[in-house]
C-alpha positions as CSV (number, residue, x, y, z in Angstrom):
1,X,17.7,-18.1,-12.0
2,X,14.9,-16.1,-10.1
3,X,13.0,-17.8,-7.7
4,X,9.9,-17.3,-9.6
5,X,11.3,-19.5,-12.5
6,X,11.2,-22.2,-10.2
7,X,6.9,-21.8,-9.4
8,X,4.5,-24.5,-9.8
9,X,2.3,-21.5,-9.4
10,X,1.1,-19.8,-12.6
11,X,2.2,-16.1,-13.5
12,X,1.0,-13.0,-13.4
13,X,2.1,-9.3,-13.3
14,X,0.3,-7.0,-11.0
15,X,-3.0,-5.5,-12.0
16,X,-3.5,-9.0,-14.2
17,X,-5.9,-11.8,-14.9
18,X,-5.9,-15.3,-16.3
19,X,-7.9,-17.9,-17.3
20,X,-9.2,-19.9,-14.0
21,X,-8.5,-22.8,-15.6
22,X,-5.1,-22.0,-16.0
23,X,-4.6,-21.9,-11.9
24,X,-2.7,-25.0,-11.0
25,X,-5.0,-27.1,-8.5
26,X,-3.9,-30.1,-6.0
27,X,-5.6,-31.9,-3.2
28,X,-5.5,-29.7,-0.2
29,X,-2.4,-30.7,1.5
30,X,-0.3,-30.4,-1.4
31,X,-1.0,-26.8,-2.4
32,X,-0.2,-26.0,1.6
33,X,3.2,-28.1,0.8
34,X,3.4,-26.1,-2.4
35,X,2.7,-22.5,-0.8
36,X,5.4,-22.9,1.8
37,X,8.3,-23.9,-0.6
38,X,7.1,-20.6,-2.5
39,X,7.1,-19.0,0.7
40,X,10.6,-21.0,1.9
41,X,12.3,-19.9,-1.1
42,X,11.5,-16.0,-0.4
43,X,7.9,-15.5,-1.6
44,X,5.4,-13.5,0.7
45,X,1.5,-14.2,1.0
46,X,-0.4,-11.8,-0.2
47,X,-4.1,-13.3,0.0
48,X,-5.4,-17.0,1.6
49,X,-8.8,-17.5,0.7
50,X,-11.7,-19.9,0.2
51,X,-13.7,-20.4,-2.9
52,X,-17.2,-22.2,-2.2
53,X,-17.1,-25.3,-5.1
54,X,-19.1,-28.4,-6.1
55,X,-20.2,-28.9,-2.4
56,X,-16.8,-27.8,-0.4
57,X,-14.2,-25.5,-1.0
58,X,-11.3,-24.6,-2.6
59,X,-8.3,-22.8,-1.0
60,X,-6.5,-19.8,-3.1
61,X,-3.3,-18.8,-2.8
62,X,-1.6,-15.6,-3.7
63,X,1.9,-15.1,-3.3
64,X,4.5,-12.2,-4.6
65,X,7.7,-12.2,-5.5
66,X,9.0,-8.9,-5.1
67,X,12.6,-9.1,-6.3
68,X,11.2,-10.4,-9.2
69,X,8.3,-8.0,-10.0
70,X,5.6,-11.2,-9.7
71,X,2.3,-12.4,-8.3
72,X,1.5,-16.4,-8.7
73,X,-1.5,-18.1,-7.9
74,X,-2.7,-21.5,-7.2
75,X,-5.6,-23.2,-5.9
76,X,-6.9,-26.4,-4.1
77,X,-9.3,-29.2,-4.9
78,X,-12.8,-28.7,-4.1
79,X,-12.6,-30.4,0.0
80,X,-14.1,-30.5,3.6
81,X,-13.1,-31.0,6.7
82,X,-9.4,-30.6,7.9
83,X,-6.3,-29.6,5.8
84,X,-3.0,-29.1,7.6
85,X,-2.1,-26.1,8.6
86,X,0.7,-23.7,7.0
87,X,0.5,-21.4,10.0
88,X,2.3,-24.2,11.8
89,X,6.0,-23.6,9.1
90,X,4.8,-19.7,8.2
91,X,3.5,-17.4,10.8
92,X,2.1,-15.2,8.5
93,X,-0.6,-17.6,6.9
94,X,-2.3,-17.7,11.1
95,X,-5.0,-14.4,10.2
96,X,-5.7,-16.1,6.7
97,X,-6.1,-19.7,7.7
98,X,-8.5,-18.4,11.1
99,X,-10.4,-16.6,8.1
100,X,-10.9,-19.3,6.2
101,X,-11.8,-21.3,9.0
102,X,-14.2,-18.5,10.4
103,X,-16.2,-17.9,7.2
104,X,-15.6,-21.4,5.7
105,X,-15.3,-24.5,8.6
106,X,-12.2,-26.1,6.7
107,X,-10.2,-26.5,10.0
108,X,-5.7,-26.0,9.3
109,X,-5.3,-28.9,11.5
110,X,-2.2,-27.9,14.0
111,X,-2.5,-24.3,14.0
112,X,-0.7,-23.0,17.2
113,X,-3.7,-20.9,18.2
114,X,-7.3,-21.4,16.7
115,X,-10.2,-18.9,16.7
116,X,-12.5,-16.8,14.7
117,X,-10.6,-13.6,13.6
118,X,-13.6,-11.6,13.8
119,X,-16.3,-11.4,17.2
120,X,-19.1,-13.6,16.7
121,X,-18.9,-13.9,12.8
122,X,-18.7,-16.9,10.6
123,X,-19.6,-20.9,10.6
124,X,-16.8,-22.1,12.9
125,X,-16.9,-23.7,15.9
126,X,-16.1,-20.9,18.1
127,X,-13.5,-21.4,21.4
128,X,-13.4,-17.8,21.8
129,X,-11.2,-17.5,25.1
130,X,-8.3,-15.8,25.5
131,X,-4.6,-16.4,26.2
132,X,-4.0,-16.6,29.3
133,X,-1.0,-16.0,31.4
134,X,-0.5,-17.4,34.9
135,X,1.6,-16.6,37.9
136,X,1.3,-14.8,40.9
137,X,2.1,-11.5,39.9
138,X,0.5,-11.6,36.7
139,X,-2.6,-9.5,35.9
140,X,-4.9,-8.5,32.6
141,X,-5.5,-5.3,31.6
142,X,-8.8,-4.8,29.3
143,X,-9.1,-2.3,27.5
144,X,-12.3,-1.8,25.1
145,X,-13.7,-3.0,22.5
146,X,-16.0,0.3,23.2
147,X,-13.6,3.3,23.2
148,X,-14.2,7.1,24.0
149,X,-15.5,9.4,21.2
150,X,-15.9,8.1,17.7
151,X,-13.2,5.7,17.4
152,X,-14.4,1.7,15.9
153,X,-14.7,-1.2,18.4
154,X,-11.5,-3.6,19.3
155,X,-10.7,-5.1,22.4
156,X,-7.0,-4.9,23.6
157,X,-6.3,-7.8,26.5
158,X,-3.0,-7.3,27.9
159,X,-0.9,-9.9,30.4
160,X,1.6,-7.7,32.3
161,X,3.8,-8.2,35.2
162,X,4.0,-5.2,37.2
163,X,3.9,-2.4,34.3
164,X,5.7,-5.0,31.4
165,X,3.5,-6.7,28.9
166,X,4.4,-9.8,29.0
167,X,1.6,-10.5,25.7
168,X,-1.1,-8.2,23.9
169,X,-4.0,-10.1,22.4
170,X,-6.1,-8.1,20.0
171,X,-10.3,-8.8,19.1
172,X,-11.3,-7.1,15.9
173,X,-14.4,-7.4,14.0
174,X,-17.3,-6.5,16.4
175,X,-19.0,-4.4,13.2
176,X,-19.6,-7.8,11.1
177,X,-19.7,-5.0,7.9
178,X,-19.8,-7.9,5.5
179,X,-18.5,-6.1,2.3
180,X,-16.7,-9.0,0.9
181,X,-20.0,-11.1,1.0
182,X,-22.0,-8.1,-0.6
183,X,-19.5,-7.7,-3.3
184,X,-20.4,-11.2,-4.8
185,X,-22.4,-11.1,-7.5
186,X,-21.4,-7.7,-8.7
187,X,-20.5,-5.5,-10.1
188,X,-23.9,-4.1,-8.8
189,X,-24.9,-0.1,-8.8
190,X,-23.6,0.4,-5.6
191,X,-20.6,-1.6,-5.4
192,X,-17.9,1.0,-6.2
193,X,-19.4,3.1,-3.4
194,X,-18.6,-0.2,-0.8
195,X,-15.3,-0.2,-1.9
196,X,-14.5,3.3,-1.1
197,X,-15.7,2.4,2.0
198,X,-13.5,-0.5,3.0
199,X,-11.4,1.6,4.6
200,X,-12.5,5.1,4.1
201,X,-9.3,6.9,4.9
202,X,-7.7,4.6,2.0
203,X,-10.7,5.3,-0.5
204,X,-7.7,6.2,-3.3
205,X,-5.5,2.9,-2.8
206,X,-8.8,0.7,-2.9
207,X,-10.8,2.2,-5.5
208,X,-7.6,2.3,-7.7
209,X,-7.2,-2.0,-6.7
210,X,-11.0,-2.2,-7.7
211,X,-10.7,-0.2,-10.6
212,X,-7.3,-2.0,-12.0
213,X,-8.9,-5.6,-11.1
214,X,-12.1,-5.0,-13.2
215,X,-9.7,-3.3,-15.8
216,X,-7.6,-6.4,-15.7
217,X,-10.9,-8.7,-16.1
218,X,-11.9,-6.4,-19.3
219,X,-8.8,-6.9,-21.2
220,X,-9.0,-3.0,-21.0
221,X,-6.1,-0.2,-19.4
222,X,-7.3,3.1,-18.1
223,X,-6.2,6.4,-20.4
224,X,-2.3,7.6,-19.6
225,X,-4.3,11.2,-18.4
226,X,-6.5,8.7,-15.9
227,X,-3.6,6.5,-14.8
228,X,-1.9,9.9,-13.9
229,X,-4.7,11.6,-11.8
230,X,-5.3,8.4,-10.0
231,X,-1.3,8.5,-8.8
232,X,-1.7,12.2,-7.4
233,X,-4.6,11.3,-5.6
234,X,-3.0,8.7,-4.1
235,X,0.2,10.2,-3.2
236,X,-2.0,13.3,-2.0
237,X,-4.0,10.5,0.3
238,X,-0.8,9.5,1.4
239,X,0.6,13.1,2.4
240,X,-2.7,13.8,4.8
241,X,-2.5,10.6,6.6
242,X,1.4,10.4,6.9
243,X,1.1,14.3,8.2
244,X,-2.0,13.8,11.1
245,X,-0.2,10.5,12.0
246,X,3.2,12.5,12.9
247,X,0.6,15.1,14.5
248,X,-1.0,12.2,16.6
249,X,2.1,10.8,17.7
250,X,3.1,14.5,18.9
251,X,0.2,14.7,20.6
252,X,1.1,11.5,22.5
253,X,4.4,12.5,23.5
254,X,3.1,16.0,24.5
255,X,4.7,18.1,22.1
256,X,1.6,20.3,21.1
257,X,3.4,22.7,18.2
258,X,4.0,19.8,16.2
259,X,0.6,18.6,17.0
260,X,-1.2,21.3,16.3
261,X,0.5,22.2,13.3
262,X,-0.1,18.6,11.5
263,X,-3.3,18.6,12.5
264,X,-4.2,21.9,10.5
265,X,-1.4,20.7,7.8
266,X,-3.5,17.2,7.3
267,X,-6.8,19.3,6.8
268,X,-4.2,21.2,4.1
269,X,-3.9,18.2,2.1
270,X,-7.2,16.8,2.1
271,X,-8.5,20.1,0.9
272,X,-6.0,19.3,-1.9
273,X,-8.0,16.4,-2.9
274,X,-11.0,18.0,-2.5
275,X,-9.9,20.4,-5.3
276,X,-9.0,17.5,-7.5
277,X,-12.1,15.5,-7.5
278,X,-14.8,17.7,-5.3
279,X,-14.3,15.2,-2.0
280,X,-11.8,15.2,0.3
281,X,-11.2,11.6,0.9
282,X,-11.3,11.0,-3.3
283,X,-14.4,9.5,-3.3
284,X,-16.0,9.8,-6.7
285,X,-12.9,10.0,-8.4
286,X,-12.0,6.5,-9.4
287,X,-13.9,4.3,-11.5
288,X,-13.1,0.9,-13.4
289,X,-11.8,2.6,-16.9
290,X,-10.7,6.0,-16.0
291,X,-11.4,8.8,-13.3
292,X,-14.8,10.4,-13.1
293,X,-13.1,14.3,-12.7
294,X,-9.8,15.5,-14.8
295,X,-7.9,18.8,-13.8
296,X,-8.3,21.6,-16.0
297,X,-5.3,24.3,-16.2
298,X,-6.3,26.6,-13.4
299,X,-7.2,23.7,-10.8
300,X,-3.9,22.3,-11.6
301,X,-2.1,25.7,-11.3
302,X,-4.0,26.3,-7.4
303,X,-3.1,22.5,-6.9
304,X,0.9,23.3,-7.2
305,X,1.0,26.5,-5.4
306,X,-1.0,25.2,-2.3
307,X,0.9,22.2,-2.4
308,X,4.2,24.0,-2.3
309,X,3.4,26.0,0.8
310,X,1.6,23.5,2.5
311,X,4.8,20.8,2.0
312,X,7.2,24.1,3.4
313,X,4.9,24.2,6.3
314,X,5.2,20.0,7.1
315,X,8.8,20.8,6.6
316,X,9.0,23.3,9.3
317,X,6.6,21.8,12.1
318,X,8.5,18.3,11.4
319,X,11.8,20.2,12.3
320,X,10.2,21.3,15.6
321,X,9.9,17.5,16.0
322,X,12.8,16.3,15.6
323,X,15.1,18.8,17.0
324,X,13.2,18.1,20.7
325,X,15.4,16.1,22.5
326,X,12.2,14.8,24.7
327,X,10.5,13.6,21.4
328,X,13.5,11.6,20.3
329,X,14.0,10.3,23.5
330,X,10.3,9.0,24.3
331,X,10.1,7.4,21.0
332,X,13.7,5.8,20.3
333,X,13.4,1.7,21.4
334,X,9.7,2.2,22.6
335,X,8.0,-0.9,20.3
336,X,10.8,-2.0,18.7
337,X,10.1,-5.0,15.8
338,X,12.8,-6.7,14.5
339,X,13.5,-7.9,11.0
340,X,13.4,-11.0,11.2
341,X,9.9,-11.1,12.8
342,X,8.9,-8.3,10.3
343,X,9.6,-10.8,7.6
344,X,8.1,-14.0,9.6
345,X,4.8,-12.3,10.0
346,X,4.2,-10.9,6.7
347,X,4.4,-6.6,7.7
348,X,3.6,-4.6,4.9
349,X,3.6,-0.8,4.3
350,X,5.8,1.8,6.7
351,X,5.4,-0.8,9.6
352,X,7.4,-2.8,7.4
353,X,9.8,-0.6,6.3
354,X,10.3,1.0,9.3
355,X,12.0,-2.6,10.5
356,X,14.6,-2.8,7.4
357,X,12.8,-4.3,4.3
358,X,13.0,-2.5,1.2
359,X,8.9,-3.5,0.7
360,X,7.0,-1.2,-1.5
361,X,4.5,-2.0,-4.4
362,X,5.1,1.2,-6.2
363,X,8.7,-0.1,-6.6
364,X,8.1,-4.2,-6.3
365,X,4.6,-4.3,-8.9
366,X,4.6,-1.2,-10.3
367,X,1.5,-1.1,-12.2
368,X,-0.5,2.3,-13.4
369,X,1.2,5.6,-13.8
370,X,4.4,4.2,-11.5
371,X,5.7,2.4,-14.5
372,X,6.8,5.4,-15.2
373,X,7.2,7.2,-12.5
374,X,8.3,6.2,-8.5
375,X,9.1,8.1,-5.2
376,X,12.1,6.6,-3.5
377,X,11.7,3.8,-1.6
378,X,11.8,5.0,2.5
379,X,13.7,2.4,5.1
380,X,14.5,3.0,8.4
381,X,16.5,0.1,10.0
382,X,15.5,0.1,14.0
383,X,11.9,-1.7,13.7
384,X,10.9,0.9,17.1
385,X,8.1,3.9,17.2
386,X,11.1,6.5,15.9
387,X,12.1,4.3,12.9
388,X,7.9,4.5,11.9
389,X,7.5,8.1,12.5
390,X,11.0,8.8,10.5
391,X,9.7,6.4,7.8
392,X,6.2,8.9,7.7
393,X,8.6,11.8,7.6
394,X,10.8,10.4,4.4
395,X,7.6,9.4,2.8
396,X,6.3,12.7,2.9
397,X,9.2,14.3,1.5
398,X,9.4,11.8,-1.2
399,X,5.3,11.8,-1.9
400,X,5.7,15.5,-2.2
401,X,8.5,15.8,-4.5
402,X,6.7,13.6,-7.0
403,X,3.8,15.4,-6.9
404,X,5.8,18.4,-7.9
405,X,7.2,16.7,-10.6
406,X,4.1,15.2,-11.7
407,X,2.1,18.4,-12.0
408,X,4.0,19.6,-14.7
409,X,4.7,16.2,-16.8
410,X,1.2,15.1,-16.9
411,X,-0.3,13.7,-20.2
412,X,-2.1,15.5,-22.6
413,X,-5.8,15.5,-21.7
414,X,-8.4,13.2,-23.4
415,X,-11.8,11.1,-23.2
416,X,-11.9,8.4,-20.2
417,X,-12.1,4.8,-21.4
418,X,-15.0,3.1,-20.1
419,X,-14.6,-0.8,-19.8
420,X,-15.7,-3.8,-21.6
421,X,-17.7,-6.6,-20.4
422,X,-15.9,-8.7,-17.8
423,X,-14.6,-11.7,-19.0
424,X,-16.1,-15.4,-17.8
425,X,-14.3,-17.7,-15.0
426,X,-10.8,-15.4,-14.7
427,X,-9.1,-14.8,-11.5
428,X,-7.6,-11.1,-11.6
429,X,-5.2,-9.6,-8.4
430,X,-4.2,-6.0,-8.3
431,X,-1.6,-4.8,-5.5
432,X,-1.9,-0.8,-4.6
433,X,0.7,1.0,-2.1
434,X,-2.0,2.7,0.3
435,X,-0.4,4.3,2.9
436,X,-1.0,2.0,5.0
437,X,1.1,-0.7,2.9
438,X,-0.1,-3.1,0.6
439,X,-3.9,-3.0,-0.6
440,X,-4.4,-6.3,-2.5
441,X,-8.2,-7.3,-4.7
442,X,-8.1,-10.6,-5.7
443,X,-11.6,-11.1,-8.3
444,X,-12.7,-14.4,-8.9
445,X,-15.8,-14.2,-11.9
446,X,-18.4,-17.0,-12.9
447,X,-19.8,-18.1,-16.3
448,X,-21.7,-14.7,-16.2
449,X,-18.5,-12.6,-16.3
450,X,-19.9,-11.6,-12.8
451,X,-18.2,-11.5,-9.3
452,X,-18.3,-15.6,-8.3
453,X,-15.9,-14.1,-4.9
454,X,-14.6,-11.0,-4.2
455,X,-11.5,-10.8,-1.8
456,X,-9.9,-7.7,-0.2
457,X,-6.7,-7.9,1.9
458,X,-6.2,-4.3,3.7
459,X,-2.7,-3.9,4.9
460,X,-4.3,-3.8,8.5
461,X,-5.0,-7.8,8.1
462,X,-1.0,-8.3,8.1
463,X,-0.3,-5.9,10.5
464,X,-1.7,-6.1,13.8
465,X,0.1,-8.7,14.9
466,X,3.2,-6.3,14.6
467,X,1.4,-4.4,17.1
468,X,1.2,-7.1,19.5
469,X,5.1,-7.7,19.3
470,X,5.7,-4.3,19.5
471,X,4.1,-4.2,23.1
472,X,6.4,-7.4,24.4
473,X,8.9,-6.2,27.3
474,X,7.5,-2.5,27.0
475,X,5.1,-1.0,29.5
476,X,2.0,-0.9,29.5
477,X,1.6,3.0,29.2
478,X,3.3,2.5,26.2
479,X,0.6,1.4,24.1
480,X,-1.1,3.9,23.2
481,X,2.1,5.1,21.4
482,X,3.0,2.1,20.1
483,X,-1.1,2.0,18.5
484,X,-1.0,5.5,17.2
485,X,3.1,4.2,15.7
486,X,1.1,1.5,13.7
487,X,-2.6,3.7,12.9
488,X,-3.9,0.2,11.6
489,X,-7.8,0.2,10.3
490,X,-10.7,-1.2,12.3
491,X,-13.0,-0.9,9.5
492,X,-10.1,-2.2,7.0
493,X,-9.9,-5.3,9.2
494,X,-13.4,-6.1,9.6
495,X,-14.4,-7.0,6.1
């Protein structure tokens, strides 16, 4: 049997609600007990949350099952104080549980390392020093959390000895946006323009998880035409940032063609976007029932042939790439991840891929126009800063092809659903592949059919911690490599 027929979780398929009262609840400890045998038995977290309740809170869990296409959720007993921790048996529950803790004060008694996740935010109790390292030759190197040009606040603290990092700790949240906490309550006039905003280089993948949760909540499904434009836009979101990422990490290696050419291809494809919906990052284009702009004939025609030369022109400056010995050579084995700590910490997106596991939404929840449709899923096996630029490379072959095919099997035009009312006291969860990884929405409403809480997961939250391992045993000069290898969201983070 699949290990989903074994859940005490409840059900659901991607881009789905249910009834809250049809969440399975238990005293605290239990749904940690609960969530790691999900977990134990091959399960993933995909969001860890709190849920203020009848004078303390309840914990929410959602995990996925991707070999068998399935989300489950289940929640806790209104509580306070202390619950033990599942950080302790799954590494990838420590961000989530110092979240919780941070926004909520319900302490995971016996996590291995507690603090707030974000600088100076939230109700906890705050021991807000770093790791330390000691021995004689041993010696931090700080760098940030205010960086040079335009770039967002972090703080990087490494321990090296000599030029190896012997540990990278990483500070996030120094904005305190505080999206999540304007989102309750909502949908208000101006919440759609905060989600595009979560992560504004990933408005597509989490406008389409808004759109698809409120979708889910109406008992309504966006048109085929809708579901259709929504997949090129993301695709084309994923083309520009998988193209300036390989020109960044040309840049870093020296290797200025390629650089230089990405840069301008990057430009190429948001342009493409542009023409689809009037804004190069898609902003205006998604809504909860459809897509605000459609493609008429001629649009669509200038869409194909500027894609075609713009993907020939990828295609070449990527062969500059690879064929330079010096390239290959300064990024084979520089940040490797393994597997196996892939899988322990939860990666998600090309990170993940990049290290072995076949991990992609489109092909795991396929939900929208991928039901019908799917790129190839793109794994490269060595975990290190070649396997996550080749992984970038694939996906922009793959991206590109389907958008190809796309343009000229796309439904028949027709009006734009708008949705229904929201229904009372349902908890809907919709997964997107951004190009990042996975972009997870988790809605919670009350009695009013409105927004009770409002959770977003960027793929960033999973990932930094891949960062950090990736630095262990390399040198120091490596990281900004081994940063640009990853591209992970500030803003994304800091919700």
């Amino acid at each position: 049997m699949s290990p989903s027929a074994h859940t005490s979780f409840a059900l659901l398929a991607n881009a789905t609600g249910l009834p809250w009262t049809e969440v399975p609840e238990w005293p605290a400890a239990e749904l940690v007990r609960a969530t790691a045998a999900e977990l134990g038995r091959g399960a993933r977290l995909c969001a860890w949350f709190g849920v203020p309740d009848d004078g303390g809170v309840r914990l929410v869990a959602i995990v996925a099952f991707d070999s068998d296409n399935t989300l489950a959720a289940g929640r806790s007993l209104p509580f306070t104080g202390a619950y033990p921790s599942l950080t302790a048996s799954h590494p990838q529950a420590h961000l989530f549980e110092r979240e919780v803790w941070e926004q909520h004060g319900i302490e995971p008694a016996g996590h291995p390392w507690l603090k707030p996740v974000r600088r100076g935010a939230g109700q906890a109790p705050a021991p807000r020093e770093f790791f330390r390292v000691d021995g004689r030759e041993v010696h931090e190197v700080a760098v940030g959390p205010v960086h040079a040009g335009i770039i967002e606040p972090g703080h990087f603290r490494f321990h090296c000895a000599g030029e190896e990092v012997l540990h990278l700790e990483i500070a996030l949240g120094y904005q305190h946006r505080g999206i999540e906490a304007a989102l309750a309550g909502g949908p208000h006039r101006h919440t759609l323009v905060q989600i595009e905003a979560a992560a504004g280089d990933s408005t597509v993948a989490h406008a389409s998880a808004y759109a698809s949760v409120q979708e889910a909540l109406s008992g309504t499904e966006a048109p085929l035409r809708a579901q259709w434009l929504r997949a090129l836009a993301l695709e084309l979101e994923r083309l520009a940032n998988h193209t300036g990422d390989l020109g960044a990490l040309a840049g870093d290696v020296a290797f200025l063609p390629a650089s230089a050419a990405c840069g301008k291809l990057r430009g190429d494809y948001l342009n493409l976007t542009a023409l689809l919906c009037g804004n190069r990052f898609g902003r205006t284009l998604v809504r909860p029932g459809g897509c605000r702009h459609d493609l008429g004939p001629e649009r669509l025609a200038t869409l194909a042939t500027r894609l075609r030369t713009a993907l020939a022109e990828t295609d070449r400056a990527a062969g500059w790439l690879w064929e330079a010995a010096s390239v290959r050579s300064r990024l084979e084995n520089t940040g490797p991840v393994t597997t196996g700590q892939a899988t322990a910490i939860g990666l998600v997106g090309p990170a993940a891929r990049a290290c072995g596991l076949v991990r992609d939404v489109r092909y795991d929840h396929p939900s929208g126009w991928y039901r019908f449709a799917q790129a190839p899923v793109a794994v490269w096996p060595s975990g290190d800063c070649y396997a996550r630029a080749r992984v970038r490379w694939l996906e922009i072959q793959r991206s590109g092809q389907f958008l190809l095919e796309q343009l000229s099997l796309g439904p028949e035009e027709g009006a734009l659903a708008a949705p229904l009312p929201t229904a009372p006291d349902t908890l809907a969860v919709a997964l997107v592949e951004g190009w990042r990884g996975e972009v997870c929405h988790a809605a919670l409403t009350g009695p009013d059919g409105r927004h009770r809480r409002y959770k977003i997961t960027d793929p960033s939250f999973h990932n930094w911690l891949g960062l950090a391992l990736a630095l262990r045993g390399q040198a120091v000069s490596d990281f900004p490599l081994c940063n640009k290898s990853f591209n992970l969201s500030y803003c994304g983070f800091d919700l």
